[in-house]
C-alpha positions in Angstrom: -143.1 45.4 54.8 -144.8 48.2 56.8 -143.9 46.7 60.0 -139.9 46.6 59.2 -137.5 48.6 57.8 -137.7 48.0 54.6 -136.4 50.0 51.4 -138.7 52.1 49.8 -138.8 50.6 46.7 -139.8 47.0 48.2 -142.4 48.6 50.1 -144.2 50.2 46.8 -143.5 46.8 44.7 -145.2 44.8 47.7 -148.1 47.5 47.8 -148.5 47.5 44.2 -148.9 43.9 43.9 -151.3 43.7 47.1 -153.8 45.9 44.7 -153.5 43.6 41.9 -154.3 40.7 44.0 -157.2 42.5 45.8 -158.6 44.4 42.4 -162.2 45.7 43.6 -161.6 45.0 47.1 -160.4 48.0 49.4 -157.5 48.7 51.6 -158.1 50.0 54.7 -157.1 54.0 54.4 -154.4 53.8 57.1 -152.5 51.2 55.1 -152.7 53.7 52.3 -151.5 56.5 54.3 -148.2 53.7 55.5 -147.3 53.4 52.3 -147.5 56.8 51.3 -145.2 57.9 54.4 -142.8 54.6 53.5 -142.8 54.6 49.5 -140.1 57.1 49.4 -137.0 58.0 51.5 -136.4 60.2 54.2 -136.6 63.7 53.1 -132.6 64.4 54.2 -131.9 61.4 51.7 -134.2 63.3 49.2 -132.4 66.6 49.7 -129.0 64.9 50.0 -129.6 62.6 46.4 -131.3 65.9 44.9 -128.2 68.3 45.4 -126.4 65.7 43.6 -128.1 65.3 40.7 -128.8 69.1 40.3 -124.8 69.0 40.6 -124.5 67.4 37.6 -128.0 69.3 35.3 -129.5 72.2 36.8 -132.0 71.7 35.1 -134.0 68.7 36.8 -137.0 67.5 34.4 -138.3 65.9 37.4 -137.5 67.5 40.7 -139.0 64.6 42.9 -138.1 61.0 41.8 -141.3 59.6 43.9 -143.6 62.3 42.5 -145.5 59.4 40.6 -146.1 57.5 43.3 -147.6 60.3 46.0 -150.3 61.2 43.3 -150.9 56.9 42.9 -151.9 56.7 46.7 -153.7 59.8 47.4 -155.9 59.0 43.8 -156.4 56.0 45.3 -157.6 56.9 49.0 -159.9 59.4 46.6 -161.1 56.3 44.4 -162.5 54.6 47.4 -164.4 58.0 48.5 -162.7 59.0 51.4 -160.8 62.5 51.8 -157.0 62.0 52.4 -156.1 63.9 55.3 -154.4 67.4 55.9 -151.1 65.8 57.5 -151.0 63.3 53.9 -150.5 66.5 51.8 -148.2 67.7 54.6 -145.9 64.8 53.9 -145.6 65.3 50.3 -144.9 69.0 51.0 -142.4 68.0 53.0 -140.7 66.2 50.6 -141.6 68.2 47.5 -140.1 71.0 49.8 -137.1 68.8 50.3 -136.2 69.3 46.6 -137.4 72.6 45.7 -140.0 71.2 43.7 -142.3 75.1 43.9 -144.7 74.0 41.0 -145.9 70.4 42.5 -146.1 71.8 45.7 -148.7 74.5 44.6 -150.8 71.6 42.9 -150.8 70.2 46.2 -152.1 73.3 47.9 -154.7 73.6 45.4 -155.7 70.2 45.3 -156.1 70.0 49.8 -158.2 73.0 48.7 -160.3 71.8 46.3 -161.1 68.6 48.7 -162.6 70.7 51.2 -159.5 71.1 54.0 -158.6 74.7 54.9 -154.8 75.0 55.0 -153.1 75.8 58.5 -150.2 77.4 59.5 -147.9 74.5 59.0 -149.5 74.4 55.1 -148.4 78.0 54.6 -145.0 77.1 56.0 -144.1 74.2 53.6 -145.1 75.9 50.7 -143.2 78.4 51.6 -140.1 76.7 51.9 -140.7 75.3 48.6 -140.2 78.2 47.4 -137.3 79.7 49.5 -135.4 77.0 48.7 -136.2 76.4 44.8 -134.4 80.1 45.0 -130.7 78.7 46.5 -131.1 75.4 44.0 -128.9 76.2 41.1 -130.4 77.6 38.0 -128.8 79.0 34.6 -129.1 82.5 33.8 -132.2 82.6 31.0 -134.1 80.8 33.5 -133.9 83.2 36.4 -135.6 85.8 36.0 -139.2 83.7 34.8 -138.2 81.8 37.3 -138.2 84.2 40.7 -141.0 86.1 38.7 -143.2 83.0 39.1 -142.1 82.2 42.6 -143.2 86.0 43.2 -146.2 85.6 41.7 -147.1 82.4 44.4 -146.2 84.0 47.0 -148.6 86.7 46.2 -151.5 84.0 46.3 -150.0 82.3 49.6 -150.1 85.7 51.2 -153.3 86.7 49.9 -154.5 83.3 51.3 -152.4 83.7 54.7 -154.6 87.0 55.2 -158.0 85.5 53.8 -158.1 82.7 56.3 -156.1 84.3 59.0 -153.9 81.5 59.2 -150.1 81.2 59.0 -149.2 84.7 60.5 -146.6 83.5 63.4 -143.1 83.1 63.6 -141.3 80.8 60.9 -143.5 81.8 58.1 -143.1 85.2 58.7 -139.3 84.1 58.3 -139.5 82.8 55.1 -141.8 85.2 53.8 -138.8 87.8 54.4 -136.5 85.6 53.1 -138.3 85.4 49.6 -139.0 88.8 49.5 -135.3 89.5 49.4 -134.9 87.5 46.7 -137.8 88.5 44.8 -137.3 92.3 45.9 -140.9 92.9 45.8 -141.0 96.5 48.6 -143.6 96.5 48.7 -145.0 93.3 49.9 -141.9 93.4 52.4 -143.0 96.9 54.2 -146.7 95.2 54.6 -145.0 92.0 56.1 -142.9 94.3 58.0 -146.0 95.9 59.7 -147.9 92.7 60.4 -144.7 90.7 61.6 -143.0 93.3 63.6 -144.9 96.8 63.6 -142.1 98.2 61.6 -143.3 100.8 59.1 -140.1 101.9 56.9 -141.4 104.9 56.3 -141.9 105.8 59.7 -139.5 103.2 61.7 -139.3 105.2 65.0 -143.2 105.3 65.6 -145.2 102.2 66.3 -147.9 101.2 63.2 -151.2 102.7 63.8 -152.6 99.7 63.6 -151.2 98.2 66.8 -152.1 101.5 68.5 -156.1 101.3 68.7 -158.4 98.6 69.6 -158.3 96.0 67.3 -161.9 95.9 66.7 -161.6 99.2 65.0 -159.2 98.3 62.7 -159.7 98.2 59.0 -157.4 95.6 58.2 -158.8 92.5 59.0 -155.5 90.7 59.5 -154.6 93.1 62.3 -157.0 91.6 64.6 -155.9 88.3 64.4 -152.4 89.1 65.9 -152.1 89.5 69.3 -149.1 91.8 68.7 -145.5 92.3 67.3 -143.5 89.3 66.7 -139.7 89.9 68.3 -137.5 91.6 66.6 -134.1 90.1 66.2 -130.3 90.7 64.9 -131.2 87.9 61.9 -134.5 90.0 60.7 -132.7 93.5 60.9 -129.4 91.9 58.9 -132.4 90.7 56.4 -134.4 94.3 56.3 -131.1 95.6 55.6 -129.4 93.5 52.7 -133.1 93.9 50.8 -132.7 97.6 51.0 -129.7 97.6 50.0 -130.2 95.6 47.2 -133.2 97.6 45.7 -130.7 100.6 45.9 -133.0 102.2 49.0 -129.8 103.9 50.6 -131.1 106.5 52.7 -134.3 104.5 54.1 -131.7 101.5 54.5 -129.2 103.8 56.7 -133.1 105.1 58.4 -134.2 101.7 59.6 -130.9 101.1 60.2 -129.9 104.0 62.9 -134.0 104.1 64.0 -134.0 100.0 64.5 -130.2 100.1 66.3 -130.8 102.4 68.7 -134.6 102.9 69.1 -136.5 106.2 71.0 -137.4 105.4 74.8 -140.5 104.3 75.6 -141.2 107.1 77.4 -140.4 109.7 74.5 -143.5 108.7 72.4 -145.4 111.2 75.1 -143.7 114.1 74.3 -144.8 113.7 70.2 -147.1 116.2 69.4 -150.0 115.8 67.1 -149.8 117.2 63.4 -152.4 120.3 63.5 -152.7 120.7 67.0 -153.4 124.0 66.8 -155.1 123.8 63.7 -157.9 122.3 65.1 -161.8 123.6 65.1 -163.0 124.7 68.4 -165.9 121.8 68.3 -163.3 119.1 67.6 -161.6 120.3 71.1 -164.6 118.6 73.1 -163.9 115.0 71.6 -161.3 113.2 73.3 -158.8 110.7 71.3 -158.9 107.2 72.2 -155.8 106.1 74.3 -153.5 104.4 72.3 -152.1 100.7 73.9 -148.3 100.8 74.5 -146.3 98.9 72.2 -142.9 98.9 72.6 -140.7 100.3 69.9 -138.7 96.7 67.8 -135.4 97.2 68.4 -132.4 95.0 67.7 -128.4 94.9 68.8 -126.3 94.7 65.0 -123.5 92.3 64.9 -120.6 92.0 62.3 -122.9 90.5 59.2 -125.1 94.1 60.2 -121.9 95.8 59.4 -120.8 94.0 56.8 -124.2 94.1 55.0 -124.6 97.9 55.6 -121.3 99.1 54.2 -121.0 96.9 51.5 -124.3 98.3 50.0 -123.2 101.7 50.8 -120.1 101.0 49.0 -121.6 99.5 46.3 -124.3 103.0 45.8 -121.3 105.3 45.8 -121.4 106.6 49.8 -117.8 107.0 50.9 -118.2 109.2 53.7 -121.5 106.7 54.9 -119.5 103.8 54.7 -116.3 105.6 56.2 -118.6 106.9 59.7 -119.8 103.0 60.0 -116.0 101.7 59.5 -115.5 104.3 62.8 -118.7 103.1 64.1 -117.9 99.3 64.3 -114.1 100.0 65.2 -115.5 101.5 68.4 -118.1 98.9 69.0 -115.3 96.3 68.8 -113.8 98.0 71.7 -117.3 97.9 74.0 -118.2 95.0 72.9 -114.3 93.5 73.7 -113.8 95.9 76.7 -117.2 94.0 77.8 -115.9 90.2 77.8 -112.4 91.1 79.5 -114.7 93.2 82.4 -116.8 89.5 83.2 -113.7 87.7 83.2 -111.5 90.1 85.4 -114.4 90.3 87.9 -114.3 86.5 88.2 -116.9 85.0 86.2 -116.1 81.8 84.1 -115.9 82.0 80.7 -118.8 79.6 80.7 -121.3 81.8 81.9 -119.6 85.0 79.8 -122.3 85.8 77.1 -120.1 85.2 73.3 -119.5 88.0 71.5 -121.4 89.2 68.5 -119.0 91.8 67.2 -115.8 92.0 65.6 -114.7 94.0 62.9 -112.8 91.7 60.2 -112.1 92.1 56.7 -115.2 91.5 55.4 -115.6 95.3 56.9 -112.9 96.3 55.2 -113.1 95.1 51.5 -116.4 96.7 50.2 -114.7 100.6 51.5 -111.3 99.4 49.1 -113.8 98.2 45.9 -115.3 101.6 46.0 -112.2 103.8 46.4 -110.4 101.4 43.5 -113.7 102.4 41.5 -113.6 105.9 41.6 -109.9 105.5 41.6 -110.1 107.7 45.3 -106.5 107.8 46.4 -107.8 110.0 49.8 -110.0 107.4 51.0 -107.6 104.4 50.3 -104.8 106.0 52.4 -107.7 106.8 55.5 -108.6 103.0 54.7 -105.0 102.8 54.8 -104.0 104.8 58.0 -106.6 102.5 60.2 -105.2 99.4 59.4 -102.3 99.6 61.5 -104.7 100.7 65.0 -107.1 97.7 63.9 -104.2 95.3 64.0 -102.7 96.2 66.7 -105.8 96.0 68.8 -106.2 92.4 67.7 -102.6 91.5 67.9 -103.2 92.7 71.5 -106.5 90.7 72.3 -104.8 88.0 71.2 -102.6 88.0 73.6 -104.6 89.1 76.1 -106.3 85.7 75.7 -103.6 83.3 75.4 -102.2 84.0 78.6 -106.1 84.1 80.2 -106.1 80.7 78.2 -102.7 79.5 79.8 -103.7 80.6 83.3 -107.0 78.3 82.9 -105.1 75.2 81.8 -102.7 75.9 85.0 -105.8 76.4 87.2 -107.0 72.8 88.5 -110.2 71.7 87.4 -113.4 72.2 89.7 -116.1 69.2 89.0 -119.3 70.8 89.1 -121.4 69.9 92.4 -124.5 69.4 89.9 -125.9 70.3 86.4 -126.6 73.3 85.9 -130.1 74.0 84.9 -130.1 75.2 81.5 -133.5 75.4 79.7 -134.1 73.5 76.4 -133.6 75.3 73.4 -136.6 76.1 71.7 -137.7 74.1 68.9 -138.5 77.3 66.4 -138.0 81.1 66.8 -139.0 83.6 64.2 -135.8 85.0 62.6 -133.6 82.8 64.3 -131.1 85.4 66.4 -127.2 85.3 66.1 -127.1 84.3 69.9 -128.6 80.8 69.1 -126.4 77.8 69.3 -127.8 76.2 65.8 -128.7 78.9 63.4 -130.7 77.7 60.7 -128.5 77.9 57.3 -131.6 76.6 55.1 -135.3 77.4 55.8 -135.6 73.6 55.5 -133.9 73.6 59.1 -136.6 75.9 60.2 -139.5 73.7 62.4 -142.7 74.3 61.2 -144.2 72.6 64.1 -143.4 74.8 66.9 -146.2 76.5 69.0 -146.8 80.5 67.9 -144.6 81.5 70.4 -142.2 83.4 70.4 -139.6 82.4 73.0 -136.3 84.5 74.6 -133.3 84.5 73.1 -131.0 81.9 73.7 -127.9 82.7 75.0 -124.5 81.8 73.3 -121.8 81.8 75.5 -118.2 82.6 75.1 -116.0 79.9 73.9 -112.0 80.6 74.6 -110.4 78.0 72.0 -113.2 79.4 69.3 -112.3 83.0 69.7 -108.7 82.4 69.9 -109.2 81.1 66.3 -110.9 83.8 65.2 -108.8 86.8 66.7 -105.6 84.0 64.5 -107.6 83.9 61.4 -109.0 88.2 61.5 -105.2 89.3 61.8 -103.7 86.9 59.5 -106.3 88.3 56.4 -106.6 91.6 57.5 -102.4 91.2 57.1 -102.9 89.9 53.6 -105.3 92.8 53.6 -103.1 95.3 54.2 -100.7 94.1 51.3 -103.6 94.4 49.0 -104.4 98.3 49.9 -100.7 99.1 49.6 -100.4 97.7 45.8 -103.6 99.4 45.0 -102.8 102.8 46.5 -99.4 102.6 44.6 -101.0 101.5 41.2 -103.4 104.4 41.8 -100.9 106.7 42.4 -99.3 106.1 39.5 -101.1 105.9 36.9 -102.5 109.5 38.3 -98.5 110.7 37.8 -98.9 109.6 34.3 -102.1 110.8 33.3 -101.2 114.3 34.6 -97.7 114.2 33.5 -99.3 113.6 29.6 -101.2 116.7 30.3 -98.0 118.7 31.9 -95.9 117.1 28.7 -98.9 118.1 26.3 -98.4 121.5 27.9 -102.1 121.2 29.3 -103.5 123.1 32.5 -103.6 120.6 35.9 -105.5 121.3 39.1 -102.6 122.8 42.1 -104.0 121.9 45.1 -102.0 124.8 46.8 -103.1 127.3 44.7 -106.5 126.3 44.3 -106.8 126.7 40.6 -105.4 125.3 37.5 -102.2 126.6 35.9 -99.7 125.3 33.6 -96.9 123.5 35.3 -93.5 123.4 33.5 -92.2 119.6 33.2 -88.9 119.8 35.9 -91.0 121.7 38.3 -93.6 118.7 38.2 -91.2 115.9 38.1 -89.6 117.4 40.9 -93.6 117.7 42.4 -94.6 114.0 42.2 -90.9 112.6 42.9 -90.4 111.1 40.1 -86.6 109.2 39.9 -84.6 108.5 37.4 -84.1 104.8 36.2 
């Protein structure tokens, strides 16, 4: 059975018979650790069979069907006095990870502890998506909240253990680790993972962290002097920075990190800093020469639509109007640039093949968060401003659209040119840490994130710009933002008028209302404000 495909199940009933035939005698331990890799399916039939039956109970009384099993074989391969090795717990990570199953997981962590094998990088990794994904599993509401407090709680030790044995501090774990912490919204956690990740301090974004300024051998914090520096900052981790401040209400060091992390200081500025108490110095002190710091260049990041999105919809959500109105200017004018920069490369020639895709466009997931706050607060100014930018936004798109349909047409009349030979286009690399908005297959689980890739952090890979793709998009933007226009109309006008009523009860009550052009409040007599707010007869 272990040299053909055979269903799991036959493989375990054949493997469980073979020890009852054998009784005292032993298996070799690689036929133990065959079974254990063939006992159970493949972890996307797992996840696929899991997501089904958590469909139909949320509550899953046992999260991994072949749980049983795993524990059988590696109790065995313990029976006979050997140590099962590191890449057998991996496996069952992997599938316990599979399901979301947090709590077996962290036996198995324990357990490759208690045996005497120090966890690696990849250890860290799986347990950590255990626990990412146990968060997008469903769950019911009572649940929750013990639930993402325990899940906060592991992560604790799996951090504490990351820095104890220096292990685990690269690239997709840091990815995950972020992840999890948005969930959990534990800050403070997230600013020291900040720091060790990317030298980002939030409380100081535009000046590199001290620590990756002096010679790591003076450093205090032993898990400084394992990294060899900053991991790469990218759009995915800034568009994850941002929705977790946003979500623990941190508005004005969210718009910080925001404008500090968008458009960092030059390299060259850092020089021109000058030290706090410079002339507060003693005259003895003047003699002793500060260590040069190392250059480290500032993490920076280009936003892209979610960026927006993410930013104004928290804004929105705290009660900023006039923030979230500047960013609504703000990405209407990076639409242009970033438009104005695609039709520049394909007027000069170049094929739309080797045109890098664009990352920005403003749609009406822009749009929507600025209306919820103005129907909140029931302000009629900012709905028509929301309201008078409509119009300029469609008919920017109404023009881009047809700017590329006749670009379209005139490729489709243009015969077609067989390339002489491939071009040579480097592999995509298996794993980056926050996986950017430019790569072809971004990750939409942390269980598509490879935990076997090297600590490396690679380039960027380079999207390029699809005609028939953004065709549908510029189609799809003006038809909701169309819809969306309807939508601000009705609400301005039920707004409106339910302002006319509430002030004509006071005018009818023979109450004081605020005059706008007198800049007080004064009685109004009842034909002098119907004939005010245009009321009409029926």
């Amino acid at each position: 059975s272990l040299n053909r495909v055979s269903s799991a199940s036959r493989v375990w009933a054949h493997y469980v018979g073979l020890l009852n035939v054998l009784r005292d005698e032993k298996l070799p331990v690689e036929v133990h650790q065959e079974v254990l890799r063939k006992c159970t399916p493949k972890t996307a039939e797992v996840r696929l069979a899991a997501a089904r039956r958590s469909a139909l109970d949320a509550r899953l009384r046992v999260p991994h069907l072949q749980e049983g099993r795993f524990r059988t074989v590696i109790r065995n391969i313990r029976a006979m006095g050997e140590t099962p090795a590191l890449e057998d717990y991996h496996f069952i990570l992997e599938q316990f990870a599979a399901v979301g199953h947090y709590k077996g997981a962290m036996e198995i962590y324990k357990e490759l502890q208690m045996v005497g094998l120090t966890p690696r990088s990849k250890t860290f990794g799986l347990c950590l998506q255990t626990l990412a994904h146990r968060l997008t599993l469903p769950m019911s509401n009572d649940d929750r909240e013990s639930l993402v407090a325990q899940i906060r709680d592991m992560h604790g030790l799996l951090l504490a253990d990351m820095t104890k044995l220096k292990a685990g501090l690269y690239s997709v774990n840091f990815d995950i680790s972020v992840r999890l912490l948005k969930e959990t919204l534990d800050l403070e956690a997230c600013e020291r993972l900040l720091k060790l990740g990317y030298g980002i301090d939030l409380n100081n974004p535009d000046r590199p962290v001290l620590e990756y300024l002096h010679d790591p051998s003076t450093v205090a914090d032993p898990l400084f002097t394992k990294l060899p520096g900053p991991q790469r900052f990218t759009t995915a981790g800034l568009n994850t920075v941002i929705d977790l401040l946003g979500r623990l209400g941190e508005v004005s060091k969210m718009v910080q990190t925001f404008e500090v992390l968008t458009e960092p200081l030059p390299s060259r500025a850092t020089q021109h800093f000058s030290s706090t108490f410079d002339d507060d110095e003693d005259d003895y002190s003047s003699s002793i020469s500060p260590p040069t710091p190392q250059h480290v260049p500032l993490p920076s990041a280009s936003p892209n639509t979610t960026t927006y999105n993410t930013l104004i919809r928290h804004l929105s959500r705290a009660g900023h109007p006039l923030l979230a109105r500047h960013y609504i200017l703000q990405a209407m004018e990076l639409d242009r640039v970033a438009d104005r920069k695609i039709r520049g490369q394909l007027a000069y020639g170049l094929p739309s093949e080797q045109v890098p895709s664009l990352h920005f466009a403003i749609n009406r997931g822009t749009l929507i968060p600025v209306l919820g706050e103005a129907n909140r607060d029931k302000n009629v100014a900012l709905i028509r401003w929301l309201q008078s930018k409509l119009p300029k936004i469609l008919r920017r798109k109404r023009n881009d659209l047809a700017f590329y349909s006749a670009y379209k047409d005139q490729l489709i009349e243009e015969p077609a040119v067989e390339p002489s030979s491939e071009q040579d286009v480097p592999p995509p690399p298996p794993s980056a840490f926050f996986v950017p908005s430019s790569s072809k297959s971004s990750p939409t689980s942390v269980l598509d994130l490879d935990l076997d890739a090297p600590p490396v952090v690679a380039p960027p890979i380079v999207k390029y710009f699809n005609i028939d793709l953004h065709l549908q998009l510029l189609a799809r933007d003006i038809r909701e933002i169309e819809e969306f226009s309807v939508v601000v109309e009705n609400t301005l006008g039920r707004i409106t008028q339910r302002l006319k009523e509430r002030l004509g009860r006071r005018v009818w009550s023979s109450k004081d209302i605020w005059l706008r052009s007198v800049n007080r409040r004064m009685q109004v007599n009842k034909p002098s404000f119907v004939a005010e707010v245009n009321y009409r007869p029926k």
